[in-house]
C-alpha positions in Angstrom: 93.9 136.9 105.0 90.8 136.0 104.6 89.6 138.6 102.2 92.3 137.6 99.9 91.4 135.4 96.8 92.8 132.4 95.8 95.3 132.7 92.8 93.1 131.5 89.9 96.1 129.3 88.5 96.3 127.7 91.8 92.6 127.2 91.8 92.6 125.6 88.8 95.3 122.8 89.6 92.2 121.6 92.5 90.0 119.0 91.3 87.6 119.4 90.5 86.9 122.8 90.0 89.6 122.3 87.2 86.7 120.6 85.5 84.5 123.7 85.5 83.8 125.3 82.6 85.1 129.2 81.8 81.8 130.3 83.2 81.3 128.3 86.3 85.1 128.4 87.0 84.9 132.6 87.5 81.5 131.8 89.4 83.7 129.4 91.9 86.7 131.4 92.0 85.1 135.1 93.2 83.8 132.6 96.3 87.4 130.7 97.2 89.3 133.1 99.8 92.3 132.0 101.5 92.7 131.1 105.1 95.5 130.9 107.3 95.6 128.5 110.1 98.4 128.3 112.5 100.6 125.8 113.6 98.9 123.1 115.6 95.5 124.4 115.2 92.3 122.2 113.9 91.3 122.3 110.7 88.6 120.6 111.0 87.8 117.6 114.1 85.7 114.3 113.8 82.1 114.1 113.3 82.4 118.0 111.9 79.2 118.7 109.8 80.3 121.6 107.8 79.7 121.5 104.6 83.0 122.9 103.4 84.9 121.5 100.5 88.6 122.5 101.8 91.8 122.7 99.9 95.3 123.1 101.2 97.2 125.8 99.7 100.5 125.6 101.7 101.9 124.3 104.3 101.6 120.8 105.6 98.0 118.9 107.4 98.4 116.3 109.5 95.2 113.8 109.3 94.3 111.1 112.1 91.6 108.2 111.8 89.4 106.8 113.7 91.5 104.0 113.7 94.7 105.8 114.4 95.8 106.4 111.5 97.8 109.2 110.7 98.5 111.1 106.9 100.1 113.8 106.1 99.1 116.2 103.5 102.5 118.7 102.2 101.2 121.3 99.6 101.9 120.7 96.1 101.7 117.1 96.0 98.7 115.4 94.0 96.8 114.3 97.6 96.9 118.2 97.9 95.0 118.9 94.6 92.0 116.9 96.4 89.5 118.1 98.9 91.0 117.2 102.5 89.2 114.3 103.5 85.5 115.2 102.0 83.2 112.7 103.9 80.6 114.3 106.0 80.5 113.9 109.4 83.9 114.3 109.2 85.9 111.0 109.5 89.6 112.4 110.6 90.5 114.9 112.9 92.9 117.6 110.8 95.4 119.6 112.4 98.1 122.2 110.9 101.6 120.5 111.3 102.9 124.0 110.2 101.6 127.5 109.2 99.3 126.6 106.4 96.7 128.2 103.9 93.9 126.3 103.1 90.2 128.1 101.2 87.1 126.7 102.4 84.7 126.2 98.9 80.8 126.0 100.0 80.4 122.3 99.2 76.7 123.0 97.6 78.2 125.9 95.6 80.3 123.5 94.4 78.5 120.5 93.6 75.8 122.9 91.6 78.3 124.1 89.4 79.6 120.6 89.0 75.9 118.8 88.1 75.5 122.2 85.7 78.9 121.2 83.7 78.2 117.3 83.9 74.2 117.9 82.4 75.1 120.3 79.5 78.4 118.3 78.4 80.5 121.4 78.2 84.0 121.4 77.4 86.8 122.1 79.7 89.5 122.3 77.6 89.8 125.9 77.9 90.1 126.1 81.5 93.6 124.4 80.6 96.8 125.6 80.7 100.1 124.8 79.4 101.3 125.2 82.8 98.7 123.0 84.7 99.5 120.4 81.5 103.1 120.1 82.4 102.7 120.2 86.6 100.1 116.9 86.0 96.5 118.2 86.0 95.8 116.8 82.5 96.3 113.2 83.6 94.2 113.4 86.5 91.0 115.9 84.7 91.2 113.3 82.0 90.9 110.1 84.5 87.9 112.6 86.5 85.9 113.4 83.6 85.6 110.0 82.2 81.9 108.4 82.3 83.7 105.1 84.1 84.7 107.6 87.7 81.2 108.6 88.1 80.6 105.0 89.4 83.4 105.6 91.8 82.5 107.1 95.6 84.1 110.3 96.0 85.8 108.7 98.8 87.3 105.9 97.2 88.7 108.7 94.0 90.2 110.5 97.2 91.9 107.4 98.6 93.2 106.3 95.4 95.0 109.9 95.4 96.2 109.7 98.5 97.8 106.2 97.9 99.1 106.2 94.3 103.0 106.1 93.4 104.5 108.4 91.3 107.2 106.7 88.9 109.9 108.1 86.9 110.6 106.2 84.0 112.6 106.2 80.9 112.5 105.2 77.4 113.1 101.8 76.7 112.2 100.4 80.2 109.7 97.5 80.4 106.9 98.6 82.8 104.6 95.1 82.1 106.3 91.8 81.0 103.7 90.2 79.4 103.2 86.5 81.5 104.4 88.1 84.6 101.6 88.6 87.6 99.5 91.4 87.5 100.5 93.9 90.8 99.8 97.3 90.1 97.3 99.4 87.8 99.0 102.2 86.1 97.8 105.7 84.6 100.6 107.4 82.8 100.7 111.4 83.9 103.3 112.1 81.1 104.8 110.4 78.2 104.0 107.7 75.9 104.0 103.9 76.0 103.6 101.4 73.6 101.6 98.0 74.1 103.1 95.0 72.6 102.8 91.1 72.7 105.5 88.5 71.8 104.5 85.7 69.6 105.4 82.2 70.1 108.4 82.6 67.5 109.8 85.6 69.5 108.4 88.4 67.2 107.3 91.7 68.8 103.9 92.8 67.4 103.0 96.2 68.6 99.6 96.5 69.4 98.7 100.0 70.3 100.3 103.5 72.1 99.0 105.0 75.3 99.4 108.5 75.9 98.7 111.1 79.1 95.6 110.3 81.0 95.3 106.4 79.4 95.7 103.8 81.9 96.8 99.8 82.1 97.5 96.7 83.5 93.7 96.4 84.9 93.2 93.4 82.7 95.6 90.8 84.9 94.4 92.7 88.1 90.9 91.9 87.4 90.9 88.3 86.1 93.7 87.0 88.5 95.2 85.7 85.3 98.8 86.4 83.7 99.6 89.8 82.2 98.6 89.3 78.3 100.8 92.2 77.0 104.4 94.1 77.2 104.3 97.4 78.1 107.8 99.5 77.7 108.1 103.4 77.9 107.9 104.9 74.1 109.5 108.0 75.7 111.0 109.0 79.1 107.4 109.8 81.6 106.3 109.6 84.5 103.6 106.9 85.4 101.1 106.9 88.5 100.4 103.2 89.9 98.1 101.4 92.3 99.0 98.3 93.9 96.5 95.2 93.4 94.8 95.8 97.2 94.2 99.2 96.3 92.6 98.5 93.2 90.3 96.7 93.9 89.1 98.2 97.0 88.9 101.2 95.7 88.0 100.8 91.8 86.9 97.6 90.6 84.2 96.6 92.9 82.4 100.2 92.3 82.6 99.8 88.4 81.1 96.3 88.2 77.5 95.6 87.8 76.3 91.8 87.7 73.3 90.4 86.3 71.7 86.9 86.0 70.9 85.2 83.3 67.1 85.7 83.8 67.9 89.3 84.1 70.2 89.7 81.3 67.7 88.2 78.8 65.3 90.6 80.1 67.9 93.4 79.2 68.8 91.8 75.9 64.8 92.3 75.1 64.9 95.5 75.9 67.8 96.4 73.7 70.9 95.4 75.3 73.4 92.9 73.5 75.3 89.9 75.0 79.3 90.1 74.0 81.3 87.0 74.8 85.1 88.3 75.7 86.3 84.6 75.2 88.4 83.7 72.4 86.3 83.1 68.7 87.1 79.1 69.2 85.0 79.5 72.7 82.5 81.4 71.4 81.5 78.7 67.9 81.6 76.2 70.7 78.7 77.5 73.3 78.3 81.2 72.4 74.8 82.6 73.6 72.5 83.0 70.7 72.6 86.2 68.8 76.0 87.2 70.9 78.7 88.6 69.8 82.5 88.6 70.3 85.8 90.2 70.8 88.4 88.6 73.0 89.3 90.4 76.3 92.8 90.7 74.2 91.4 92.2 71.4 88.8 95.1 73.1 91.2 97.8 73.2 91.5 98.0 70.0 87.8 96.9 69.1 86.3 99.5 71.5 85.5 101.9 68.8 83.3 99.2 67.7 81.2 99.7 69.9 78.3 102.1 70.2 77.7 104.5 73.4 73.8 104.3 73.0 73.8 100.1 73.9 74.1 98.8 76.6 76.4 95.4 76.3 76.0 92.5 78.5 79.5 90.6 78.9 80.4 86.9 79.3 82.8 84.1 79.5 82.9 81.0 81.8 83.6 82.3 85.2 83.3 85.6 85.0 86.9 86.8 85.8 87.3 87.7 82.0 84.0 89.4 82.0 84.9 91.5 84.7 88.2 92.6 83.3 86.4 93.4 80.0 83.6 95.8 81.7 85.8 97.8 83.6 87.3 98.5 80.3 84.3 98.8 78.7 83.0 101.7 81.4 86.7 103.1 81.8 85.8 104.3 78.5 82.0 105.4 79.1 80.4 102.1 78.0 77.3 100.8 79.5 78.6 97.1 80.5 77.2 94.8 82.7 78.4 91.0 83.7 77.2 87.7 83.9 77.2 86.5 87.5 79.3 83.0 87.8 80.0 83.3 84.0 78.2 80.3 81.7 79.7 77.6 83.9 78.2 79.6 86.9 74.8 79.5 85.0 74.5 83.2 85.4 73.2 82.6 88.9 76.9 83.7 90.4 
């Protein structure tokens, strides 16, 4: 079957060619011919060098470690919309559990068209359909595209697909109790949530609503602290999640960048501006000189504050509230950096 083309629609729900451009996309897709593989045959083995960016179309892939591990891979699911593992030499040995179609995309084809789309800051949105929007592939294009995931290892945004949890939930169900421990970080692939916090009287004040694509809970995750927030289901959804571990293997320590003190004044010279994510009281008491300050409670609705040209330099004592704050800051495509060891670290870590 291998002079058979892969059904655009199909090729569309991969990512990420689904981030291609109309152009680029019809470039791609005249290139992606399907391949059959039988039952029990290799895919691809360990230590492979082939350049090959493969999908699976059908069927089911078995994948084994080094270290024994063992996956498997059914069609459909959203591990199959991602390349099967994509490091080079191969890593895993990957072997047909049943009759399967998989398309083998040139990886340099591939990654051209990609840096192409990523330089010129086209649009995808008409590479879209209302089809691909319902099955999921908004959710995850969205969380691809964003500035923040280009920090990421392509190996890690694989893992974190093959090890997220799809949810069901409906409306009125608490996802986050605000003071609980933080466990999982959360990216809703449908519906609508809405953020609130309870005041020391009882009152519900509601703070802000998340839609497809947006994600939470990353702030308790990253500082080790208590959740600061309620989140409860606006609508019925469904909601993808990550367990601590996962996160921050995979997420936190690629979006964090640390600095010194020495090295942040040099940046602050240069341009950059120090922001203290401590609370206002904090900040009269010992705030850096010419700093300035929104409360890691506040950011996500101050955000839009903030300029994409500048580069912000963030701070609080230790540096667990800083952290939490930058990977906010460049989940959204802000340029954030940390103090290392916070101000009672001396910025020295």
């Amino acid at each position: 079957m291998s002079g058979t083309l892969v059904d655009k629609e199909l090729l569309k729900s991969f990512v990420p060619p689904s981030a291609l451009n109309a152009e680029n996309f019809q470039e791609l897709s005249g290139k992606a011919f399907v391949e059959e593989v039988v039952a029990g045959r290799a895919i691809f083995n360990k230590g492979d060098t082939d350049k090959k960016t493969i999908y699976l179309i059908d069927g089911e892939v078995t994948m084994t470690s080094d270290s024994g591990e063992v996956v498997s891979i059914r069609s459909g699911t959203v591990a199959a919309k991602h390349p099967l593992a994509s490091f080079q030499p191969r890593r895993h040995t990957a072997i047909a559990k049943s009759v399967c179609k998989i398309t083998r995309i040139d990886s340099d084809l591939l990654d051209i068209l990609m840096t192409w789309d990523q330089m010129s800051g086209i649009e995808v949105d008409e590479i879209h359909s209302e089809e691909e929007d319902e099955e999921g592939g908004d959710w995850m294009t969205r969380i691809l595209q964003s500035k923040a995931f280009l920090q990421v290892p392509p190996g890690n945004i694989q893992a974190m697909f093959m090890r997220i949890q799809e949810v069901n939930a409906k409306a009125g169900d608490v996802i986050i109790k605000q003071g609980d421990d933080g466990d999982f970080y959360y990216i809703i692939q449908s519906g609508q949530c809405k953020v609130t916090r309870t005041s020391k009287t009882g009152s519900e004040l509601t703070l802000a609503t998340l839609k497809d694509g947006d994600a939470f809970g990353e702030e308790a995750l990253l500082s080790d602290a208590k959740r600061n927030a309620n989140i409860i289901m606006k609508t019925d959804g469904t909601l993808m999640r990550l367990s601590k571990e996962d996160f921050n293997e995979l997420l936190k320590e690629p979006m964090l960048t640390w600095v010194t003190r020495e090295e942040g004044d040099e940046m602050v010279k240069d341009g950059a501006t120090w922001l203290d994510v401590r609370l206002d009281s904090e900040h009269k008491n010992n705030g850096l000189e010419g700093s300035i300050n929104i409360p890691l409670f506040m950011l996500r609705l101050k955000v839009a504050t903030l300029s994409e040209d500048k580069k912000y330099i963030l701070y609080c004592d230790t540096g667990r509230r800083s952290s939490a704050a930058a990977f906010l800051l460049s989940e959204r495509g802000l340029d954030a950096a940390c103090l290392k060891g916070g101000l009672m670290g001396g910025g020295e870590g």
